[in-house]
VEXDREN-530484 format. One record per residue (C-alpha): x, y, z; residue in one letter. Coordinates in steps of 0.05 Angstrom, whole numbers, padded with zeros to 5 digits, always signed. Layout:
REM VEXDREN-530484
XYZa/...
END
This chain:
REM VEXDREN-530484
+00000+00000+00000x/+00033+00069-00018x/+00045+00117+00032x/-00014+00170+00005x/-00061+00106-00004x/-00044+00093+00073x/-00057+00168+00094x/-00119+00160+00056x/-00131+00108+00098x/-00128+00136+00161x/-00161+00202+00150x/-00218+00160+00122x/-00222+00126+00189x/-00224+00179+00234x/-00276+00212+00188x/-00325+00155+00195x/-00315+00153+00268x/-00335+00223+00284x/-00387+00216+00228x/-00362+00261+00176x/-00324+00256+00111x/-00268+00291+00083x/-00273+00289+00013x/-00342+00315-00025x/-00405+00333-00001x/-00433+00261+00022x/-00431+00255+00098x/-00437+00182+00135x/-00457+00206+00204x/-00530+00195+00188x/-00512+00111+00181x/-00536+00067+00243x/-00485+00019+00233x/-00434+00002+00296x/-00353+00015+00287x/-00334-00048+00256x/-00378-00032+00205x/-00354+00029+00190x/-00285+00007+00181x/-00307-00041+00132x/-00342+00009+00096x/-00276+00058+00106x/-00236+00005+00077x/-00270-00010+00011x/-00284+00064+00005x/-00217+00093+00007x/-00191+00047-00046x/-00239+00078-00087x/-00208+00139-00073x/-00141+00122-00065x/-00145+00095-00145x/-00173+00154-00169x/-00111+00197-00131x/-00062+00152-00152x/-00081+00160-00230x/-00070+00236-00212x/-00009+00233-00189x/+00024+00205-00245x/+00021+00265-00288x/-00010+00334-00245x/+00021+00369-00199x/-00046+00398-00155x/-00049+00472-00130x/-00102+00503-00093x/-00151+00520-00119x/-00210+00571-00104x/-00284+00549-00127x/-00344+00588-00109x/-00404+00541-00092x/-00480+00537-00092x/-00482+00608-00069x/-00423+00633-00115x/-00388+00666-00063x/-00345+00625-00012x/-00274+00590-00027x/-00279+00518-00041x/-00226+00499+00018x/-00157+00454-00007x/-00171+00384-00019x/-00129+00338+00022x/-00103+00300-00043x/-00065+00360-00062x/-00019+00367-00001x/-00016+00276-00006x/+00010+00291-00086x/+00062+00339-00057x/+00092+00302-00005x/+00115+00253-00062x/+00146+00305-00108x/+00224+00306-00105x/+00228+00373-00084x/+00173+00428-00072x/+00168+00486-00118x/+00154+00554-00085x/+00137+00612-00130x/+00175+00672-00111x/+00132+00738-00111x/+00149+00811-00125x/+00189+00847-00070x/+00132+00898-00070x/+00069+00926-00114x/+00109+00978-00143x/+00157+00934-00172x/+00103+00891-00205x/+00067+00962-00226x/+00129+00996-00257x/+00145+00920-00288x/+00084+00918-00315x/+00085+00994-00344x/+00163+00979-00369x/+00132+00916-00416x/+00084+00964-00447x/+00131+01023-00460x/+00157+00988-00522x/+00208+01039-00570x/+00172+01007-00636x/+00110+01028-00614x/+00123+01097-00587x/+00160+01111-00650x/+00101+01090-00684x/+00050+01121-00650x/+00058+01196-00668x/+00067+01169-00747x/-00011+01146-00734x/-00023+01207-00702x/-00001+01252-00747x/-00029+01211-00809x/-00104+01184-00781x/-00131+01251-00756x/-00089+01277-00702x/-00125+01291-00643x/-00181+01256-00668x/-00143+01199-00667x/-00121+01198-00601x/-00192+01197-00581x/-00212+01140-00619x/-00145+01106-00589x/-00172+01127-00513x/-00245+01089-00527x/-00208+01031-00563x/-00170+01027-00492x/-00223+01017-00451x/-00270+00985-00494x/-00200+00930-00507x/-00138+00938-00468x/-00179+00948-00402x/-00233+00880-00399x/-00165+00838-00436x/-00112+00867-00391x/-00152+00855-00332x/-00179+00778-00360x/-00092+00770-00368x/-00075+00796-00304x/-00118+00765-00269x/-00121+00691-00295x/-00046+00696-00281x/-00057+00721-00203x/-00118+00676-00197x/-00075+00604-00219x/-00006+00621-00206x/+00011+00597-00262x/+00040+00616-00337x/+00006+00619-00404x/+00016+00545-00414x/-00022+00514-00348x/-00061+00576-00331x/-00103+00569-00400x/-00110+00499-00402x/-00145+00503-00327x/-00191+00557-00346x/-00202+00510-00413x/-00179+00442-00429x/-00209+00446-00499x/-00160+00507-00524x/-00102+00483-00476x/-00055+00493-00535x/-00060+00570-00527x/+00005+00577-00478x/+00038+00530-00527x/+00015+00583-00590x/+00034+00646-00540x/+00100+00624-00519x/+00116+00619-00594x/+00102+00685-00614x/+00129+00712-00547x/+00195+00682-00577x/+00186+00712-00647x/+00178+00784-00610x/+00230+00769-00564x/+00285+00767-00627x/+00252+00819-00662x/+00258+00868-00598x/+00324+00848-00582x/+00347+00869-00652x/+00331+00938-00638x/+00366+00938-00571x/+00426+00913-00612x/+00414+00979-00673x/+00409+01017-00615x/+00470+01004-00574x/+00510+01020-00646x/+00483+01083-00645x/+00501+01087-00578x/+00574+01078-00589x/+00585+01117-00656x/+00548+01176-00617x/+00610+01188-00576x/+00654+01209-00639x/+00657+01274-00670x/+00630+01288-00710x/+00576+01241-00712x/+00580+01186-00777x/+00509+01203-00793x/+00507+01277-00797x/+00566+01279-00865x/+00583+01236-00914x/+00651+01208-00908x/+00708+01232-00955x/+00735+01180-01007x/+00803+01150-00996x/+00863+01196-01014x/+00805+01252-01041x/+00770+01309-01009x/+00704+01289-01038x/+00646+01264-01007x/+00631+01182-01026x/+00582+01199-01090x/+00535+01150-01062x/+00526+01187-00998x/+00513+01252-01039x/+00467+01224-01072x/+00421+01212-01005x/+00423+01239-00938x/+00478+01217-00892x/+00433+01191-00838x/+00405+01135-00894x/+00474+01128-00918x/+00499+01113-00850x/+00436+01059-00833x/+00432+01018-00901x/+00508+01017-00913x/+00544+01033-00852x/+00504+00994-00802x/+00467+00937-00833x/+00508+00935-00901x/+00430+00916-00928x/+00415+00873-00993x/+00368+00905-01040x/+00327+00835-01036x/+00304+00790-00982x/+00335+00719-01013x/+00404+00754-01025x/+00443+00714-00970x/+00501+00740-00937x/+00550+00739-00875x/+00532+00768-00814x/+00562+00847-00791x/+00615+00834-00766x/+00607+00904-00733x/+00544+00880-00710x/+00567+00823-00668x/+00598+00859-00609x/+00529+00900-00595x/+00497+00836-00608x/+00530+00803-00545x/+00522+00859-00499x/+00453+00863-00510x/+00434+00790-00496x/+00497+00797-00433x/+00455+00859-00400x/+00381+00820-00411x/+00412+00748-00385x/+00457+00791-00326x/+00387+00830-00306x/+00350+00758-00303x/+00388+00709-00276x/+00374+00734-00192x/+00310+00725-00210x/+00240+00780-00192x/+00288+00815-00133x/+00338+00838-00182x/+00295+00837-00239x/+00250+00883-00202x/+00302+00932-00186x/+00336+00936-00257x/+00261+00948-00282x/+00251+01005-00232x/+00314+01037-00251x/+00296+01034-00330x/+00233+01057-00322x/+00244+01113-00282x/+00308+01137-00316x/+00265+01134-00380x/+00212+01182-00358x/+00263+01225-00330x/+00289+01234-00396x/+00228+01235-00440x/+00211+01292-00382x/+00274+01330-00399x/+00269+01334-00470x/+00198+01357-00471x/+00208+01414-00425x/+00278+01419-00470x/+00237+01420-00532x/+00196+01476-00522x/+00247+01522-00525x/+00266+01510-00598x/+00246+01546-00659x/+00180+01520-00695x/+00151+01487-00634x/+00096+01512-00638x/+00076+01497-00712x/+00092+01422-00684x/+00043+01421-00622x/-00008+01455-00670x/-00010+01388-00714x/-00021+01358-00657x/-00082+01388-00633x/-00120+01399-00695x/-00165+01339-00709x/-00200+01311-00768x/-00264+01298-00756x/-00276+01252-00828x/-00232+01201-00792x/-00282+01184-00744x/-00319+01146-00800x/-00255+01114-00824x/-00255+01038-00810x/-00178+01033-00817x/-00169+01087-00763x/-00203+01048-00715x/-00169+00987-00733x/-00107+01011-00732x/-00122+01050-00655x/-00147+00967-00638x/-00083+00941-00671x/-00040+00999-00625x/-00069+00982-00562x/-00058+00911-00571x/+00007+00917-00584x/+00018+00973-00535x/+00001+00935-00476x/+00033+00870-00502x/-00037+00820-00496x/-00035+00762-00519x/+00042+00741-00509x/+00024+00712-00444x/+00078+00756-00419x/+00026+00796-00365x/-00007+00733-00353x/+00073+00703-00330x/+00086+00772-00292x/+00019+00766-00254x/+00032+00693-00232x/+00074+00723-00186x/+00029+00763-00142x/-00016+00738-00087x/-00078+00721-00095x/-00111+00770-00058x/-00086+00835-00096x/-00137+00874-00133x/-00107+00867-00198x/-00166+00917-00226x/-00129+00978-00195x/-00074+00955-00225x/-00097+00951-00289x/-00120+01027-00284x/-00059+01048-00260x/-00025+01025-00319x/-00072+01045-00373x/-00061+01108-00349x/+00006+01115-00344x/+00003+01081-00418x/-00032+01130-00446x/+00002+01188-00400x/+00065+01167-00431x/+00043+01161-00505x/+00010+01236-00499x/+00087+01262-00467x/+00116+01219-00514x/+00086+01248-00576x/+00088+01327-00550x/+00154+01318-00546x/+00160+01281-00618x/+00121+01337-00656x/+00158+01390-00616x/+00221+01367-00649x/+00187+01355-00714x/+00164+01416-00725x/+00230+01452-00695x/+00255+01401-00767x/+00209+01425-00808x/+00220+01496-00797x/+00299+01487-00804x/+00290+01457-00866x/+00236+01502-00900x/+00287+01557-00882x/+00338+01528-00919x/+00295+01521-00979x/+00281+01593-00978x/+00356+01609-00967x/+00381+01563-01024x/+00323+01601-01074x/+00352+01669-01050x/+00422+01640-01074x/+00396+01620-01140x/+00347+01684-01154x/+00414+01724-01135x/+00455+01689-01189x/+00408+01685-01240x/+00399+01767-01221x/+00474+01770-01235x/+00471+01735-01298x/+00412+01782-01325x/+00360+01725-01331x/+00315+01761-01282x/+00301+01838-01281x/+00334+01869-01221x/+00273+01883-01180x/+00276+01795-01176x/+00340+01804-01129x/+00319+01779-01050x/+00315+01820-00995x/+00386+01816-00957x/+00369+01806-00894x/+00347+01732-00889x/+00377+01711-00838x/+00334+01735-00782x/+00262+01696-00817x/+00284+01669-00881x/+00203+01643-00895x/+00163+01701-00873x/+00218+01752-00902x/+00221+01716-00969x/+00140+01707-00981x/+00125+01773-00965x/+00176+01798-01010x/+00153+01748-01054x/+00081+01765-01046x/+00098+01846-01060x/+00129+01835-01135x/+00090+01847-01195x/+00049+01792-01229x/+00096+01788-01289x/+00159+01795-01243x/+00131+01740-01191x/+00113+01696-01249x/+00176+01678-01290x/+00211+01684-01204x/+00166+01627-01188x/+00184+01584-01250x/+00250+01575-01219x/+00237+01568-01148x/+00238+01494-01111x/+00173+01487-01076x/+00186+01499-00988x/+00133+01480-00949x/+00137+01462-00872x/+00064+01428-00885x/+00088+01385-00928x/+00160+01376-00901x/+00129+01358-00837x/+00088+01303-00866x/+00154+01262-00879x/+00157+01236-00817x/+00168+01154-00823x/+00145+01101-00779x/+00183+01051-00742x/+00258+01044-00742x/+00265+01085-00798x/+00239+01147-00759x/+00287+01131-00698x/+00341+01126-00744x/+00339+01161-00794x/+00287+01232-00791x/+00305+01236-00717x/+00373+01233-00715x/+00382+01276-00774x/+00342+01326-00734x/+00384+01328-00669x/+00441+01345-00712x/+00405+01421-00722x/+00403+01427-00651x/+00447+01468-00616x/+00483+01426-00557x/+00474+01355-00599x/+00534+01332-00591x/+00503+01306-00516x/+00430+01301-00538x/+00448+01244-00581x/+00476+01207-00528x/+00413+01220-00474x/+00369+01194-00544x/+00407+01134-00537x/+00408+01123-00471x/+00328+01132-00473x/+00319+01073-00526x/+00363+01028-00498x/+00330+01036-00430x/+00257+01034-00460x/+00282+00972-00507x/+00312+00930-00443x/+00254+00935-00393x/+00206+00919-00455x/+00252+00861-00469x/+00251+00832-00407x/+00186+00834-00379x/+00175+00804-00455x/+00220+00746-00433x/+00181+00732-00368x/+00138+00699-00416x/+00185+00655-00442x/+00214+00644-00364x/+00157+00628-00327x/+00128+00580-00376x/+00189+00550-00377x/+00198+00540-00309x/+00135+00517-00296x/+00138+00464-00340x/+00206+00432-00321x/+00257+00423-00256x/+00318+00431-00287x/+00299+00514-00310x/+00281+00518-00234x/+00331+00473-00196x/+00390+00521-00240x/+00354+00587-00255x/+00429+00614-00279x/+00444+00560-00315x/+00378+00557-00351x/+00385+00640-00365x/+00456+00634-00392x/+00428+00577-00440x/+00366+00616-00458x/+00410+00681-00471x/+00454+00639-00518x/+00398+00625-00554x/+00380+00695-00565x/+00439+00711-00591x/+00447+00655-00647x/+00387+00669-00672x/+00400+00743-00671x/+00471+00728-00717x/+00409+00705-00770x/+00381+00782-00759x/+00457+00819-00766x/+00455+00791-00843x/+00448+00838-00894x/+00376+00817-00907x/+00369+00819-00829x/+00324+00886-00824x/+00273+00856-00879x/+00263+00801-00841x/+00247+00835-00772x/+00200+00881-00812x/+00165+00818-00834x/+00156+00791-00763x/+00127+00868-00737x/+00085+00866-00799x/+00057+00808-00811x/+00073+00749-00767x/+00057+00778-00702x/-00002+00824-00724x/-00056+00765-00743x/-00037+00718-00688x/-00033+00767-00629x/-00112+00777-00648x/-00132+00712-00654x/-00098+00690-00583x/-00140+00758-00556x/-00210+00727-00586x/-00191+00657-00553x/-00171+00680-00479x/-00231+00725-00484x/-00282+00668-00511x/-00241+00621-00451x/-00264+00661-00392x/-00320+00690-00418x/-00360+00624-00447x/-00315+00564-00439x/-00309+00579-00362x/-00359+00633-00347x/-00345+00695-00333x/-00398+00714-00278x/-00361+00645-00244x/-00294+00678-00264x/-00309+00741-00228x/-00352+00716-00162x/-00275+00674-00154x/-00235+00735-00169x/-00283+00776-00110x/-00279+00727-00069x/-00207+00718-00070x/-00188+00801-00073x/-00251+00809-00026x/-00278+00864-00062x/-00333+00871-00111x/-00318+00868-00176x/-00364+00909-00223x/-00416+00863-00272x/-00401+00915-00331x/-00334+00861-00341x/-00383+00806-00357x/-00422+00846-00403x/-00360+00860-00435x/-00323+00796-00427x/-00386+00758-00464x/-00416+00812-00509x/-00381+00872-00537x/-00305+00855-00533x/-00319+00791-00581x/-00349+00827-00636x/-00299+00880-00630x/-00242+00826-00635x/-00272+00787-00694x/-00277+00851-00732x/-00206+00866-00715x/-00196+00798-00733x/-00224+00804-00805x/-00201+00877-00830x/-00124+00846-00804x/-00138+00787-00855x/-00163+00836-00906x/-00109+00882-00897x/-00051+00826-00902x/-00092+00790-00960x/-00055+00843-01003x/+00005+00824-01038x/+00054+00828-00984x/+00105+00879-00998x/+00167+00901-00957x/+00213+00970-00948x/+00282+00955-01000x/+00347+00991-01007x/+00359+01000-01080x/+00439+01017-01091x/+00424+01044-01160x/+00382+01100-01145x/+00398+01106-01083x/+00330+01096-01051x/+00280+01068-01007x/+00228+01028-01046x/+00170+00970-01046x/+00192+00906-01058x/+00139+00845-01076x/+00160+00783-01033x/+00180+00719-01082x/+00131+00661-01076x/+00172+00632-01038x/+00174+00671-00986x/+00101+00679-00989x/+00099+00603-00974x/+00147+00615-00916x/+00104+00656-00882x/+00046+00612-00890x/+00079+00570-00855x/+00108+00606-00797x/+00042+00631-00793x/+00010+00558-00791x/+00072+00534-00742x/+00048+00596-00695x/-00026+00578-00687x/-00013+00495-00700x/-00015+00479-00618x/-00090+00504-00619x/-00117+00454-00664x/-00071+00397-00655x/-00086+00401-00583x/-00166+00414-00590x/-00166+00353-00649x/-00130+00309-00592x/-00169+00318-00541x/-00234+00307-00587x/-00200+00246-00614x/-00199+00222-00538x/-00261+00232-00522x/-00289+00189-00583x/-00247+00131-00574x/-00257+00128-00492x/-00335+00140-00506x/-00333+00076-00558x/-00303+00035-00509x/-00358+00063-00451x/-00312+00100-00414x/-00311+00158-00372x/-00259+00221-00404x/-00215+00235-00345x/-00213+00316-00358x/-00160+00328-00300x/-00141+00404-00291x/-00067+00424-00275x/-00095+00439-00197x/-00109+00362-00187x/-00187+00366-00188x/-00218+00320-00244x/-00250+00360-00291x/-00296+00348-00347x/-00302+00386-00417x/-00306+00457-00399x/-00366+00481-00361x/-00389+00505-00300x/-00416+00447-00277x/-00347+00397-00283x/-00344+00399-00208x/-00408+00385-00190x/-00403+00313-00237x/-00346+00291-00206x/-00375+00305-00140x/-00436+00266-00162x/-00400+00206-00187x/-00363+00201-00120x/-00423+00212-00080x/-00459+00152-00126x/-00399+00108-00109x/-00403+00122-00040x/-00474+00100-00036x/-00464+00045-00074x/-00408+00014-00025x/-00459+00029+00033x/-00519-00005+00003x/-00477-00076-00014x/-00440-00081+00038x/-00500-00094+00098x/-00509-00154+00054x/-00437-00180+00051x/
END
């Protein structure tokens, strides 16, 4: 007889002696039968039991677990066959918590504050309606990110458990979703460390002078400028041939930068040396990031309103559009941003969460970091137009100064009467100076002086701005070089990605941590170990991204491999909780365990609104990559960004990726319906066992209750033969 069979045993025993049982809801004390009796009964019954627990053991490892009963709002105490299954584990696994709330907070915040996507947000800004679109980003916030932050959050605090075993308890039938999460958490994981690596380049070419993006070197044993450089601005040259040495086609292979490599190894040595002490450390380093990066964003604003054109910039922002409202791609594209934004879906808040008690009102939480989200996006963007339009205005001014310079020469030359000659003074307002002049000629006169003028107009020249990596660098760091004191602001930039980049990074790899370690003893029994080999990973994979068709293939991954999957995962954690488990069940748990109330407008969201709203996301992001699937190019012979059409084969490549990605879903759903077929032919009962050791039947509401039943049916039948024995 094992040893949990034999504590079984005696727990049975003293039950049935005092009357009372300790497993389910049956009770014994209402039997007229004398002591031997009981025993007998005792006997047969707990190797009923003990059968049933043994079969769980094998393969679960039980945790408590909180149930509300009949009247929805009292904890379902711990069921004595999860402390019997832990005795007889080899070692016990205790899952370290936060130092504090603020370091979960701040971690939390640090994950969302992701460079890509505060780069990218002012390019939707300015380009979907300004203002307007900020509002339409607000409501998508708490019509979205709120209900599916809070469902993440708080599945992960409610379990204590990753993606992987947290979203096969609240649903066996999609239990292939943590699989399908950590996957893309991966493919995010490379694609954000890349930048971390771009940046740190930047980082140490910004302590020469002068900087290698703001001229064009000379060529060897000349003073002139490389012709290829003159042909483009130095900031492109500098980032297509200087720093990635880019193909001008995806399937051109190549070796990797060697320039690359060093930046490459510090990145992944500062992410594995922030990790490997675990949340204490972790918690610190985030806390430091964080705060040094609004300290900085802070700075620069307040910085930034002292330059030339700001104003013209923070007008941009303000105006709105009012057409956009009725745009369907605005509103798409505000769901796609928060998404992304607050990182749901990776089952990286869900891993962070898992490490806060239970009884922490993860709803305040949730506010607090919405708004600081959004907070930060608003400073974030001030300060991006600020700058912007201080560009615009620098350039414009040039334009009017380089038409002075020609009107003068061609004045010289006697092309152009001498009433055509500029006024001389410039200097002071080259664009209002020059068009009023401009505007005070004679028709004739302004006429053949406007034939050979080049168009300058800050509207337009402020309309250039790029999205993504090319706006970090390329536009922006082209623009700190006007600024007077660059030579330091370069370096503070720098310092500002690279901290926004790292605490992204790694509260991205808690999903790919905690998922891990969960799942097998050797990640947890060596947590450095298993952090050094995880790091190494990162950084063979990232040799891949250092080729020269590198960059096309991280734009890829932000573009179209993480876009369509990060919205389906959404739709199934929200159809999980909301149907599968039930989310009025979901949140009388959640109350009970927090012990406040939580307010019913989540379940109307959960089950109603926030489906529809993620199926249409769903279909316009299927629409919108249906397209043929084109991708950002150098071209070396005109010196140029331009489309490029991916070959078929690469079309089939991301097919697949794509397929590989979402493959655990299925496969796991088909597997478990496969099961169930072949134990029901054979008149057999499905043993649905959740990861917290309590037998659980296809997904429902009422999986507890037939388990109880079935006992309780056993229990009577062992009492009704065994008078007759």
């Amino acid at each position: 007889m094992s040893r949990t069979a034999s504590k079984l045993h005696e727990d049975y025993s003293k039950s049935f002696t005092l009357g009372s049982s300790v497993y389910g809801p049956w009770s014994l004390s209402s039997l007229s039968v004398d002591s031997q009796e009981l025993e007998v009964r005792a006997a047969q019954v707990y190797t009923w039991e003990a059968g049933i627990l043994e079969s769980k053991n094998r393969t679960i490892q039980p945790k408590p677990v909180l149930q509300a009963d009949a009247s929805g709002i009292v904890k379902r105490s711990i069921i004595k066959d999860a402390q019997e299954t832990t005795e007889k584990l080899s070692e016990v696994f205790v899952r370290p918590h936060w130092s504090n709330k603020v370091e979960y907070i701040i971690a939390q915040v640090g994950y969302s504050l992701k460079p890509l996507h505060l780069w990218h947000f002012p390019f939707l800004w300015l380009h979907h309606g300004n203002g307007i679109f900020f509002i339409i980003y607000i409501l998508m916030m708490f019509l979205i990110g709120v209900p599916l932050l809070f469902l993440e959050m708080a599945t992960g605090q409610k379990l204590q458990q990753g993606p992987i075993v947290a979203w096969k308890a609240t649903s066996i039938w999609i239990g292939g979703l943590g699989y399908s999460s950590f996957m893309l958490c991966f493919l995010a994981s490379l694609c954000m460390n890349m930048i971390n690596v771009w940046t740190l380049f930047y980082l140490s070419q910004s302590f020469q002078y002068p900087r290698p993006w703001e001229q064009c070197p000379l060529v060897m044993n000349s003073s002139e400028f490389d012709p290829e450089c003159a042909r483009m601005t130095p900031s492109m040259y500098f980032w297509y041939l200087l720093t990635l040495k880019a193909s001008d086609k995806i399937d051109i292979d190549g070796l990797p930068h060697i320039s690359l490599i060093l930046p490459l190894s510090v990145a992944c040595f500062l992410l594995g040396a922030s990790m490997c002490n675990g949340l204490k450390l972790l918690g610190k380093v985030m806390n430091l990031l964080v705060i040094l990066s609004y300290l900085i964003i802070f700075f620069f604003f307040i910085w930034t309103l002292l330059l030339e054109g700001v104003t013209f910039g923070l007008q941009n922002m303000v105006v709105g559009k009012v057409s956009t409202v009725f745009n369907v791609t605005v509103w798409w594209e505000a769901g796609n941003q928060v998404l992304y934004a607050l990182g749901l879906g990776f089952g990286s808040v869900v891993s962070m969460s898992s490490h806060i008690p239970q009884t922490n009102n993860c709803l305040k939480d949730v506010i607090i970091v919405v708004l600081l989200n959004i907070f930060t996006l608003l400073l974030y963007t001030a300060f991006v137009f600020s700058v912007m339009g201080f560009w615009a205005t620098i350039i414009t001014h040039r334009c009017f100064e380089k038409n002075a310079e020609l009107l003068m020469d061609l004045v010289t030359r006697g092309k152009l009467p001498p009433e055509a000659k500029p006024p001389p003074n410039l200097n002071e307002n080259p664009m209002d100076i020059f068009t009023s002049w401009l505007h005070r000629l004679s028709e004739p006169t302004r006429t053949r002086v406007l034939s050979h003028l080049t168009e300058c107009s800050r509207e337009k020249q402020f309309l250039k701005i790029k999205e993504g990596s090319r706006f970090a660098f390329q536009v922006f760091i082209e623009t700190m070089s006007f600024i007077p004191g660059h030579v330091h602001l370069s370096i503070v930039f720098f310092v500002l990605l690279l901290c926004l980049g790292l605490s992204s990074m790694m509260g991205t790899m808690q999903g790919l941590i905690v998922p891990l370690q969960d799942s097998f003893a050797f990640s947890r029994n060596h947590p450095k170990l298993f952090i050094g080999l995880l790091t190494m990973v990162m950084f063979l994979f990232g040799i891949f991204f250092i080729r020269p068709s590198g960059l096309y293939y991280v734009r890829l991954l932000i573009n179209f491999w993480i876009p369509i999957p990060v919205v389906i995962f959404t739709v199934l954690e929200d159809v999980a909780v909301a149907w599968l488990y039930g989310s009025r069940r979901f949140l009388q748990e959640f109350a009970c365990m927090c012990d406040s109330p939580i307010s019913p407008i989540y379940h109307w969201l959960w089950t109603w609104l926030m489906p529809v709203l993620l199926l249409i996301q769903f279909v316009i992001t299927v629409i919108q990559r249906s397209t043929p699937i084109t991708y950002i190019a150098w071209d070396p012979k005109t010196s140029e960004e331009k489309l490029q059409e991916l070959p078929p084969f690469w079309k089939t490549l991301q097919s697949l990726v794509l397929f590989l990605i979402i493959s655990p879903i299925p496969t796991h759903f088909v597997h478990l319906l496969a099961r169930k077929i072949f134990c029901s032919s054979k008149n057999q009962v499905m043993p649905w066992t959740s990861p917290e050791g309590l037998s659980q039947s296809a997904p429902g509401d009422e999986s507890v209750k037939e388990e109880e039943a079935s006992g309780a049916e056993a229990v009577k039948e062992e009492s009704t033969v065994l008078p007759d024995s």
